[in-house]
C-alpha positions as CSV (number, residue, x, y, z in Angstrom):
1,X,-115.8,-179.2,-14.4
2,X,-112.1,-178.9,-15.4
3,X,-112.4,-175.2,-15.2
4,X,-113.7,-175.8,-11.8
5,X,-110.7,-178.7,-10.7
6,X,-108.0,-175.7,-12.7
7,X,-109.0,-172.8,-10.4
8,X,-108.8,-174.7,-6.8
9,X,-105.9,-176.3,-7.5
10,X,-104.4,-172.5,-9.2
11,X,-105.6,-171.5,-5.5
12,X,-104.2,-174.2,-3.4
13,X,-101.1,-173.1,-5.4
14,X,-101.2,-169.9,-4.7
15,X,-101.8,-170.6,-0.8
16,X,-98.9,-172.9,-0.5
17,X,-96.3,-170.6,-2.5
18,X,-97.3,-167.4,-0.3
19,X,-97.1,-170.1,3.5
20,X,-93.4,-170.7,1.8
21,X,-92.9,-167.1,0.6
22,X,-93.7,-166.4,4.6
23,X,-92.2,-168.9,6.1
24,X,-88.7,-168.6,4.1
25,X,-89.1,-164.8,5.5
26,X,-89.3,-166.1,9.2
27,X,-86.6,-168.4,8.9
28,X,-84.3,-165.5,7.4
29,X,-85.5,-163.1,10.2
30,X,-84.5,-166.1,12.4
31,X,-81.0,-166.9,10.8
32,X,-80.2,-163.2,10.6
33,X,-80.3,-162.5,14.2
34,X,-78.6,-165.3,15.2
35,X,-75.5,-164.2,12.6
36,X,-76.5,-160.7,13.8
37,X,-75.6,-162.4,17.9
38,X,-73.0,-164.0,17.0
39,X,-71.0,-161.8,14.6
40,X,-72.0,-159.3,18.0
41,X,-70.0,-161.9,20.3
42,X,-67.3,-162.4,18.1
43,X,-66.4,-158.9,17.5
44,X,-67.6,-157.0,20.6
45,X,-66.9,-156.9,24.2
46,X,-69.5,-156.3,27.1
47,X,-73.2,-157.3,27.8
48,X,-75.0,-158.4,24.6
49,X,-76.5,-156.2,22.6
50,X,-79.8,-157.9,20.6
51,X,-81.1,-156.4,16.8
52,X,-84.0,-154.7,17.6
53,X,-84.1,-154.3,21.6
54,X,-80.2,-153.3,22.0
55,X,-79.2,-153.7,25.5
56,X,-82.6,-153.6,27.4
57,X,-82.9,-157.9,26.9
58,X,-79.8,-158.3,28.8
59,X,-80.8,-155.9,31.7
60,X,-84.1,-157.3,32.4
61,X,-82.2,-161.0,32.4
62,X,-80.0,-159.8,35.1
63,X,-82.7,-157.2,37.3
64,X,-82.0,-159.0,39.9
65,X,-78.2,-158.3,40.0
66,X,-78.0,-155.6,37.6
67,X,-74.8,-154.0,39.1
68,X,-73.1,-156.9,40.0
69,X,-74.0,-158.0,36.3
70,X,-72.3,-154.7,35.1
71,X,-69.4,-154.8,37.5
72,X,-68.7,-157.8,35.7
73,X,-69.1,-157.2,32.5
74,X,-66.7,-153.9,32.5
75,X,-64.0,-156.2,34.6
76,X,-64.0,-159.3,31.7
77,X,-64.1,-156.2,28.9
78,X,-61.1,-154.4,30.1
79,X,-63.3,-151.4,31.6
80,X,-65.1,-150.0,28.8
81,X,-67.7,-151.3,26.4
82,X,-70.6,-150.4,24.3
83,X,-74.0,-150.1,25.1
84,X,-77.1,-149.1,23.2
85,X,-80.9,-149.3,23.7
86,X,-83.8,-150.1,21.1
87,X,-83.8,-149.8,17.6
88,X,-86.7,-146.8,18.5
89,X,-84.1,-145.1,21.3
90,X,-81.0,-143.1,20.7
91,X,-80.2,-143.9,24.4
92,X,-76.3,-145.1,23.1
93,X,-72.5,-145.0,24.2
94,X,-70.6,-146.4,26.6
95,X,-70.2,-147.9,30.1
96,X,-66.8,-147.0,31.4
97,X,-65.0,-147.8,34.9
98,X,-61.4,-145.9,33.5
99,X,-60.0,-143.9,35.6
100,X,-58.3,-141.3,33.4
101,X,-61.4,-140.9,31.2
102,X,-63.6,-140.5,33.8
103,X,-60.9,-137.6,35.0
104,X,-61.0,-136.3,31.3
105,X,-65.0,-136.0,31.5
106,X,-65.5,-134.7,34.8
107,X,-62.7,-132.1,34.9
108,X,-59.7,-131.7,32.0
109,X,-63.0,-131.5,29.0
110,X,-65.3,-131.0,31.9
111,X,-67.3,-128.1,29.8
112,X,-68.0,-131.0,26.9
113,X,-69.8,-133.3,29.3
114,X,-73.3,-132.2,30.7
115,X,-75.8,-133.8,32.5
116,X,-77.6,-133.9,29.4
117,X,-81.1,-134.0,27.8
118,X,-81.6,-138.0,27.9
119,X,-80.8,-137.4,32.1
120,X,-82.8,-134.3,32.3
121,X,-85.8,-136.2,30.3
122,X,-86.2,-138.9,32.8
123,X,-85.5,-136.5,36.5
124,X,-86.9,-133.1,36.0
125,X,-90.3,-134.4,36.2
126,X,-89.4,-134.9,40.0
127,X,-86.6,-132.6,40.5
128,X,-87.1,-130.0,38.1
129,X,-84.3,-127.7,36.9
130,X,-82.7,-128.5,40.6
131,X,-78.6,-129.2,40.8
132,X,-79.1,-132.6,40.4
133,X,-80.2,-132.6,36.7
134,X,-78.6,-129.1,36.1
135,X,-76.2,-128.1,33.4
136,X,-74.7,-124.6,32.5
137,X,-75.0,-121.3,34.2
138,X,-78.2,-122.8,36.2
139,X,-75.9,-125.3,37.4
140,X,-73.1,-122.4,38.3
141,X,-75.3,-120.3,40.0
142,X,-77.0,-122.5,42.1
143,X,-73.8,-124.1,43.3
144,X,-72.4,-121.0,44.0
145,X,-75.5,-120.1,46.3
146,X,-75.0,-123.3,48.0
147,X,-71.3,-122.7,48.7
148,X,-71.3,-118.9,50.0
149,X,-74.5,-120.5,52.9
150,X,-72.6,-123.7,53.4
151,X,-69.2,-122.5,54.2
152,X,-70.0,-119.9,57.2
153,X,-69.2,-120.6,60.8
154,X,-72.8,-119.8,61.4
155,X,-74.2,-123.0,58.8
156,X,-71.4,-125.0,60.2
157,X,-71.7,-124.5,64.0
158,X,-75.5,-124.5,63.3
159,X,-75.1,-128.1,61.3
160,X,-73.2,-129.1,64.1
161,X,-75.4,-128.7,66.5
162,X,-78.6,-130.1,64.9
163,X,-77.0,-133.0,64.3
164,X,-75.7,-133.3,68.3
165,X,-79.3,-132.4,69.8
166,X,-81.0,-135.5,67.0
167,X,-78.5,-137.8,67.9
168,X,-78.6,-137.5,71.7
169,X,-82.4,-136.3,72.1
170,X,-84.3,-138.3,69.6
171,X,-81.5,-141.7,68.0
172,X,-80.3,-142.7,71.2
173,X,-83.3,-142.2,73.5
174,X,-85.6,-144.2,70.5
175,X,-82.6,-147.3,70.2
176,X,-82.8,-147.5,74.2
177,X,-86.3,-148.0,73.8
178,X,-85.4,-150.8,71.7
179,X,-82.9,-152.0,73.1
180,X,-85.3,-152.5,76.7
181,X,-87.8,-153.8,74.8
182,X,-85.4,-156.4,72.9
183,X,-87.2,-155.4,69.4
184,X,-86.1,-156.1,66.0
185,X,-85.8,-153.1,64.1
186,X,-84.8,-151.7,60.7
187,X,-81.9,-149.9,60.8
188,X,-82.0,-148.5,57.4
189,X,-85.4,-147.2,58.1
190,X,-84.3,-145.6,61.5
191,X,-81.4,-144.1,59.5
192,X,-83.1,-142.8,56.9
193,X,-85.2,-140.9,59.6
194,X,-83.0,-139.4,61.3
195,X,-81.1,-138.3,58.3
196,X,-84.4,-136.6,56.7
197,X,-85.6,-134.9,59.8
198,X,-81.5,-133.6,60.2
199,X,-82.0,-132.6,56.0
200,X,-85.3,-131.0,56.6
201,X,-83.8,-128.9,59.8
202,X,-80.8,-127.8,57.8
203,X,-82.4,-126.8,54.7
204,X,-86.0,-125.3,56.0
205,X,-85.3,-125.2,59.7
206,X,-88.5,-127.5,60.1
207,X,-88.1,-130.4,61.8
208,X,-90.8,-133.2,60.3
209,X,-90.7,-135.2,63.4
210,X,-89.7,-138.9,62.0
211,X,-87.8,-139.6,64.7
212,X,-90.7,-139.2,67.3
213,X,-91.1,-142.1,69.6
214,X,-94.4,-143.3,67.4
215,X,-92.3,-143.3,64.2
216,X,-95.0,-142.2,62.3
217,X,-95.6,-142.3,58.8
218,X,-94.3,-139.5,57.1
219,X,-96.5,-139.2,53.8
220,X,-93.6,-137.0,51.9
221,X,-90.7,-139.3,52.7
222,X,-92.9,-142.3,51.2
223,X,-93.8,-140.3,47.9
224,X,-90.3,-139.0,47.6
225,X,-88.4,-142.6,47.9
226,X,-91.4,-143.5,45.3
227,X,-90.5,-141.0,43.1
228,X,-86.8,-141.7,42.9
229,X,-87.4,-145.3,42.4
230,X,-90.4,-144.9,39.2
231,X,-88.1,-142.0,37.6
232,X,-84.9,-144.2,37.8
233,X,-86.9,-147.3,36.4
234,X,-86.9,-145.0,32.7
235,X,-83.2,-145.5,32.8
236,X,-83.9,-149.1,31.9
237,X,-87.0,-148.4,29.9
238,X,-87.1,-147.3,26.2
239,X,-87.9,-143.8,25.9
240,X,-90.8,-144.1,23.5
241,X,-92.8,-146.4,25.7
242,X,-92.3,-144.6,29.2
243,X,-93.4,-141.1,27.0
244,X,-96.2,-142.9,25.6
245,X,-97.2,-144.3,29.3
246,X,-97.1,-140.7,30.2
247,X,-98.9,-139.3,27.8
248,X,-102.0,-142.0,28.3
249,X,-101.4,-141.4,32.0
250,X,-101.2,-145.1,32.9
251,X,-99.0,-147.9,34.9
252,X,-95.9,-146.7,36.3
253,X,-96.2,-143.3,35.0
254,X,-99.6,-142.5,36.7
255,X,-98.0,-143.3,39.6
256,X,-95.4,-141.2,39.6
257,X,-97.2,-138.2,38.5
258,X,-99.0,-138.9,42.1
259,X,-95.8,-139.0,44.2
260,X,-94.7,-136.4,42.0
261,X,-97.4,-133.7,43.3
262,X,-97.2,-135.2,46.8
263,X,-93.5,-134.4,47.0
264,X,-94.0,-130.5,45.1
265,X,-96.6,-129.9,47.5
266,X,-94.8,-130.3,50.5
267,X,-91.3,-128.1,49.5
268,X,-93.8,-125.6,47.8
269,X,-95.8,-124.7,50.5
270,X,-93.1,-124.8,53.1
271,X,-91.1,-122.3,50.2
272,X,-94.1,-119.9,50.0
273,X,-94.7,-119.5,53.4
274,X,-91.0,-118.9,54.2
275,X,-90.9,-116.2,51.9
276,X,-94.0,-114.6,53.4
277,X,-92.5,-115.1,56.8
278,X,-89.2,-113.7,55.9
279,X,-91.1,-110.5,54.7
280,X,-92.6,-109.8,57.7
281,X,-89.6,-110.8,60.0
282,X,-86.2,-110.8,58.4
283,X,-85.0,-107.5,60.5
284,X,-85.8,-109.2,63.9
285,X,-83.8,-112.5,63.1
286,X,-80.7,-114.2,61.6
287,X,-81.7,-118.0,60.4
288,X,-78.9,-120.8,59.8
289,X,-81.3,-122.6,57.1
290,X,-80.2,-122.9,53.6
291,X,-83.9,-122.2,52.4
292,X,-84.0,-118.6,54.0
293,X,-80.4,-117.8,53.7
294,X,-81.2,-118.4,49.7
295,X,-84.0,-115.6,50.2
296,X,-82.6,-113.1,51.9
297,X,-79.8,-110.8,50.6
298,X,-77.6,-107.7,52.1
299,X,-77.6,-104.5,50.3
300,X,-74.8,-102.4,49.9
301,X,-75.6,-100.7,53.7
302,X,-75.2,-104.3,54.7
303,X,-78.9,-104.5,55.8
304,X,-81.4,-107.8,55.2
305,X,-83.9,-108.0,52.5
306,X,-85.6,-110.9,51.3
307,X,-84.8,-111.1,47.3
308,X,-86.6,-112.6,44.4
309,X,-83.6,-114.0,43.0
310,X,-84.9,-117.0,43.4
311,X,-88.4,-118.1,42.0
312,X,-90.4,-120.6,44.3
313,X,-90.0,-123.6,42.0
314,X,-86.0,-123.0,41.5
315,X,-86.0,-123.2,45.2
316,X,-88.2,-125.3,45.1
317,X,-86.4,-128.0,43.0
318,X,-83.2,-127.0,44.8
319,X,-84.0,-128.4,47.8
320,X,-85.3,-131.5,46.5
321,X,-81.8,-132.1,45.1
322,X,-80.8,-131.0,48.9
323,X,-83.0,-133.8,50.2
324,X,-82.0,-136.8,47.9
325,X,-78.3,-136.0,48.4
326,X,-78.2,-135.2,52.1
327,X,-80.8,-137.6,53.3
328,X,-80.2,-140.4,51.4
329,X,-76.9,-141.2,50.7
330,X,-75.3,-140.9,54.3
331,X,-78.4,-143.2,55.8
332,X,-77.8,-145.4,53.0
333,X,-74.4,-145.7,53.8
334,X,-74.3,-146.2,57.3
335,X,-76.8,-148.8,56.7
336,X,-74.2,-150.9,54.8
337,X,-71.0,-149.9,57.4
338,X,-73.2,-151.1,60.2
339,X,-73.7,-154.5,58.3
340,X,-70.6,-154.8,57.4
341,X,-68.9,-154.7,60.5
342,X,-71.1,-156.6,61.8
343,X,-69.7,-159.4,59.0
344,X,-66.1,-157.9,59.9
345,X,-65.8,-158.4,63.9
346,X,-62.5,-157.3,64.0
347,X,-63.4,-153.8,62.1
348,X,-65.7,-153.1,64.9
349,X,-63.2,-154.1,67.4
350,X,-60.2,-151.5,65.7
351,X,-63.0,-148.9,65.9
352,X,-63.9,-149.4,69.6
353,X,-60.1,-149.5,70.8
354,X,-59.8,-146.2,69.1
355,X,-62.9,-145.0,70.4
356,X,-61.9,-145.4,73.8
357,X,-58.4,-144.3,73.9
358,X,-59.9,-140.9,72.8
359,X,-62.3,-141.3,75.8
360,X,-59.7,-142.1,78.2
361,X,-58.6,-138.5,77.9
362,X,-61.9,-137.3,79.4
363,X,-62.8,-137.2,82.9
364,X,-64.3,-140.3,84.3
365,X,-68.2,-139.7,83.1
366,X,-71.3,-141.4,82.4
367,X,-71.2,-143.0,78.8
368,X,-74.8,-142.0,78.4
369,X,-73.7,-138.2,78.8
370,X,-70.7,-138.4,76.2
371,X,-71.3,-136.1,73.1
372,X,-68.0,-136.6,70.9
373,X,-66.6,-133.0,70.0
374,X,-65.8,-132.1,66.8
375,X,-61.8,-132.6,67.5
376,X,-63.0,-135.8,68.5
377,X,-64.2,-137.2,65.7
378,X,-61.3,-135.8,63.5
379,X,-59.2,-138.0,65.3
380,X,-61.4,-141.5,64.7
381,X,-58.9,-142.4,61.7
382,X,-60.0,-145.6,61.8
383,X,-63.9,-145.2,61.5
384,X,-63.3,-142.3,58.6
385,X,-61.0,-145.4,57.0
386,X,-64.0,-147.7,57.6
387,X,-66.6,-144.9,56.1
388,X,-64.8,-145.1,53.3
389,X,-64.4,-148.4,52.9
390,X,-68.1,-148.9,53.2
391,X,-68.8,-146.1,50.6
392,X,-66.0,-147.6,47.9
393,X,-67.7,-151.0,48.1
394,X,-71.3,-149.6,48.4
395,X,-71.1,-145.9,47.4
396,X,-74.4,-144.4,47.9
397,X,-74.9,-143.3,44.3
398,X,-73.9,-146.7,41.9
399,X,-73.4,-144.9,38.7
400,X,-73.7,-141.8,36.7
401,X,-74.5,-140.1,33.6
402,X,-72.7,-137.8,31.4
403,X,-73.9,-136.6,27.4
404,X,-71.3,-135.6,25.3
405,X,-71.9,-132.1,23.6
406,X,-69.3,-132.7,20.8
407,X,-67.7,-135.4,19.1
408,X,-64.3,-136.6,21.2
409,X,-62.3,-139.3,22.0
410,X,-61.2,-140.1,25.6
411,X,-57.9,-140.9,26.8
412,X,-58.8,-144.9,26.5
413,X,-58.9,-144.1,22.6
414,X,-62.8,-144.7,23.3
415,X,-64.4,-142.5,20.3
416,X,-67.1,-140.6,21.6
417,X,-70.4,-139.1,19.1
418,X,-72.3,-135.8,19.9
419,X,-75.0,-137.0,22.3
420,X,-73.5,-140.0,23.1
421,X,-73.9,-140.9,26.6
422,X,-70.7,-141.8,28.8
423,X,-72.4,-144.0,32.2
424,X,-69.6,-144.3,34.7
425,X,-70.3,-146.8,37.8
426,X,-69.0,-146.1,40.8
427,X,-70.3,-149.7,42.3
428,X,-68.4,-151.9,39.4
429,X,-64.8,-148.8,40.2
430,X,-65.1,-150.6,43.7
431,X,-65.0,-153.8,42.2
432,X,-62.3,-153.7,39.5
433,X,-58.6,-155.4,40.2
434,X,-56.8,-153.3,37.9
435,X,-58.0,-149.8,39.7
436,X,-58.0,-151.6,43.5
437,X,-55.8,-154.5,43.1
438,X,-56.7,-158.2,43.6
439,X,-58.6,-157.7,46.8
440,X,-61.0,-154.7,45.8
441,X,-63.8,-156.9,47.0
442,X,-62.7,-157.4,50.8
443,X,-63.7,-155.1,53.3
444,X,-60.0,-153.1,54.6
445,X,-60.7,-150.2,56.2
446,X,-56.7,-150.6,56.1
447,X,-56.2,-149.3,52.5
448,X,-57.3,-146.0,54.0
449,X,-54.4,-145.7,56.1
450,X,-50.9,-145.2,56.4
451,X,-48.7,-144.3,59.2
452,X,-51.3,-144.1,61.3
453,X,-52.9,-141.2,59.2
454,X,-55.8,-141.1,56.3
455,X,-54.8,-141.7,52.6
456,X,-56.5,-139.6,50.0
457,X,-57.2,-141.4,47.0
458,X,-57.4,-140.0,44.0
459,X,-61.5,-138.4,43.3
460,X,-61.8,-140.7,39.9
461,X,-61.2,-143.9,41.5
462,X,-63.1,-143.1,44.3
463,X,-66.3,-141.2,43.2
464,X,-68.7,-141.7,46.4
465,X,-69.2,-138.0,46.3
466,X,-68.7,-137.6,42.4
467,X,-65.0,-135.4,41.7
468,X,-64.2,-132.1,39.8
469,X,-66.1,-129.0,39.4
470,X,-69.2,-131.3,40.3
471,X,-67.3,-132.9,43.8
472,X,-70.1,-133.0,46.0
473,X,-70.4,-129.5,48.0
474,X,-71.7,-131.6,51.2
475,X,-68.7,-133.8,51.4
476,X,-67.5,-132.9,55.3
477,X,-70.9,-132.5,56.4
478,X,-71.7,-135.9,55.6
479,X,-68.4,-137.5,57.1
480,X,-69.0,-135.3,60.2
481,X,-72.7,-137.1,60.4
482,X,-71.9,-140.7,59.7
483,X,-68.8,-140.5,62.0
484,X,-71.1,-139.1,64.9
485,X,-74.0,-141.5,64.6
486,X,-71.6,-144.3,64.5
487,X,-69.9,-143.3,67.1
488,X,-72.1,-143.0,69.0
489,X,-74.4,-145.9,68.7
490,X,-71.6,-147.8,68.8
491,X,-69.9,-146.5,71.6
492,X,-73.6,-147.7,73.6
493,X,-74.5,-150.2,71.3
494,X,-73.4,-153.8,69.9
495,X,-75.9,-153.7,66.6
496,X,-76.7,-157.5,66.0
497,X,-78.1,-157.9,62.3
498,X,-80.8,-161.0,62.5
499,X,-79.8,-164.1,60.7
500,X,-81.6,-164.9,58.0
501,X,-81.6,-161.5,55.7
502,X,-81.1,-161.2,52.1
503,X,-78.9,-158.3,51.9
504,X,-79.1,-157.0,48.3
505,X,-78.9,-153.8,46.9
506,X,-81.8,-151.9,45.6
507,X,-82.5,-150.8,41.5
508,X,-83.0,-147.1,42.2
509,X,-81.1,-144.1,42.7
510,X,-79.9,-144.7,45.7
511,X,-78.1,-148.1,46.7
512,X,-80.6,-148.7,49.2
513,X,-80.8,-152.0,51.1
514,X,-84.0,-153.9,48.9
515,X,-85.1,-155.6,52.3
516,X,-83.6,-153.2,54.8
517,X,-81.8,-153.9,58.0
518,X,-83.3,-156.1,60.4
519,X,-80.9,-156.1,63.7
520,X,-81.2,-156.1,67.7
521,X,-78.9,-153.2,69.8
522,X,-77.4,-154.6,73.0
523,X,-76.3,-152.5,75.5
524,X,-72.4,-152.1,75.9
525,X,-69.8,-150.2,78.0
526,X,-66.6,-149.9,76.6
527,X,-64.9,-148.0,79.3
């Protein structure tokens, strides 16, 4: 019997000394990581950054503001901090909105700074080996295609007049329908339409049709806006779980292997059947597309062949990096100018006064029949000023990614490890005092202008269309199109947003409006 009484007791002893054994572990674990948060807050600037999950807590706290959260974060931290993902992730670095270092990176140690494996790893499922993930001689030579087609009176005058005929024979004609009909509509969507049937024209002289009076669906723009959203959602997920979701071939990940193939299926069957068409016809015709200009090449007797320097899926994933920078960003951006003079009266004002004493120089004409010329919209100062305005507050592309290929240390004395990731954000530049002064968040078009002529700011303090050897190759083209829709919806047009609208921005890519742009057009004459 006391043998009996000995052991349970000997094991109720045991049980209470391994619940206290455990429980003292816990409560270490527990005073540990609050030490470990605040030793964190004491001695470093910037969002927190929790043991175990690094940064990703403080993201998913703040989704619904993310870059406001980070715009203020880099203002309270001086411009720079720290920022580092999951015990499991080497996803580390810094967030940076200085000026000079983001000068040093993207041009004075330019060759140091790539794209980068961690960037590559989360796009090229969608864009491949394209210019948008690109790095090196790939990066090089596809550029340099894109230059030598871009830059010739026949692109240009081409360009130019794609972007007249969509304006005047498919814009206007569907916003009068509206405009009869009184109905609501979303601006952002009819934006984004017109700019991907003007992309789709320019780069594969097709013409999709999403500005047909219908608006149909158009099943590769849906997959392709799907796509940019699921792959820029890895930015803010550990590595090892959106690899793992791959592998398995569930949640997010199954999804965007379906866009994915919708979107390659599109650009690869429009790429194989140019070549084939090229081969049969490339004597009897000279196309202004990027796509076929890529193909075909002059010998040294100056005659057309179509070459193979080019495989299908770089071309391919070429002009999917076509498509997300010349369809999106310049819809996205009007999107916001639109709303925001709509919030600024007196903007929209300035930019119909100036509007029409550049009309007055015309013979007395039906507004209806007025097509701006080029030398016309090179002297709308004040709308350029107001583009950029727009695009400083609300640039099109919020942030960006550089690794580091060698150990460094930028000119803010910021020391910088091999593979370390450098994320500048060109939506929190736009928002910082010390690079835009005290009232970087108001909307002046006047900080554009002096004397009556356009300022050029400096490329790293305005990165809308990134700066250096990277400085977007599209640049004029896109002020060119925003200046002309604008112009000439608004010359027609007073665009009345509906009351009522949250107007936030969009996690993705691409700053897009989360709900869109609900808004009226009015008819107006301002002659």
């Amino acid at each position: 019997m006391e043998n009996k009484e000995m052991i349970s007791i000997t094991e109720c002893w045991s049980v209470i000394v391994t619940n206290v054994r455990f429980s003292n572990f816990v409560l270490a674990l527990v005073f540990l990581f609050i030490v470990r948060a605040f030793a964190h807050r004491l001695t470093n600037k910037g969002p927190m950054i929790w043991p175990l999950m690094g940064i990703i807590p403080s993201v998913l706290l703040n989704m619904n503001d993310v870059f406001n959260y980070f715009s203020k974060a880099l203002n309270q931290c001086g411009g720079t901090f720290t920022i580092r993902a999951t015990c499991m992730d080497r996803f580390c670095g810094i967030m940076t909105v200085d000026p000079s270092s983001i000068e040093y990176m993207l041009k004075t140690n330019f060759m140091n700074y790539d794209k980068g494996d961690a960037f590559k790893g989360i796009f090229s499922d969608v864009f491949g080996s394209g210019i948008f993930v690109a790095d090196g001689e790939t990066w090089k030579e596809q550029r340099l295609a894109l230059t030598s087609v871009m830059y010739t009176s026949r692109f240009i005058e081409s360009s130019h007049s794609v972007i007249q005929d969509l304006v005047h024979q498919k814009l206007l004609k569907l916003i009068n329908k509206f405009a009869e009909l009184d109905k609501i509509t979303d601006l952002q969507d009819l934006l984004l339409r017109f700019t991907f049937d003007n992309i789709c024209i320019t780069t594969f002289g097709i013409s999709p049709g999403c500005l047909s009076i219908e608006l149909p669906e158009v099943p590769f723009v849906a997959a392709f806006e799907k796509a940019a959203e699921l792959s820029y959602y890895r930015v803010f997920t550990p590595t090892f779980i959106w690899k793992t979701l791959r592998f398995l071939g569930v949640g997010p990940e199954k999804k965007l292997k379906e866009v994915t193939k919708t979107v390659h299926k599109f650009v690869t069957e429009i790429v194989t059947n140019r070549r084939i068409e090229l081969r049969k016809s490339v004597y009897a015709n000279d196309p202004s597309d990027i796509l076929s200009r890529l193909m075909i090449k002059k010998d040294l007797d100056d005659k057309q062949h179509v070459s193979d320097g080019f495989t299908d899926d770089m071309l391919r994933d070429l002009c999917l990096s076509f498509i997300l920078a010349g369809r999106d960003t310049t819809s996205v951006a009007l999107a916001w100018f639109f709303w925001l003079i709509h919030e600024h009266p007196h903007v929209e004002k300035q930019i119909l006064d100036e509007m029409k004493v550049i009309i007055s120089h015309r013979d007395r004409e039906n507004i209806n029949e007025i097509v701006f010329t080029g030398d016309e919209l090179k002297k709308m100062v004040y709308l350029e000023a107001a583009l950029s305005e727009t695009l400083r507050i609300y640039p099109s592309v919020p942030h960006d990614i550089k690794e580091a290929r060698e150990d460094d240390v930028l000119p803010n004395g910021t020391a910088i490890k091999k593979k370390d990731l450098i994320v500048y954000s060109m939506y929190a530049i736009g928002r910082t005092e010390a690079i835009w002064g005290k009232d970087c968040r108001e909307f002046k078009p006047e900080r554009w202008i002096r004397n009556g002529k356009l300022v050029a700011e400096s490329q790293f303090k305005f990165l809308a269309f990134n700066a250096g050897p990277r400085l977007c190759v599209g640049k004029q083209f896109a002020y060119i199109q925003m200046k002309m829709v604008a112009a000439s919806i608004l010359l027609r047009y007073s665009v009345k947003v509906v009351g009522g609208q949250t107007i936030v921005p969009k996690v993705t890519t691409t700053l897009y409006m989360k709900n869109g742009l609900l808004v009226n057009f009015k008819p107006r004459s301002i002659l």
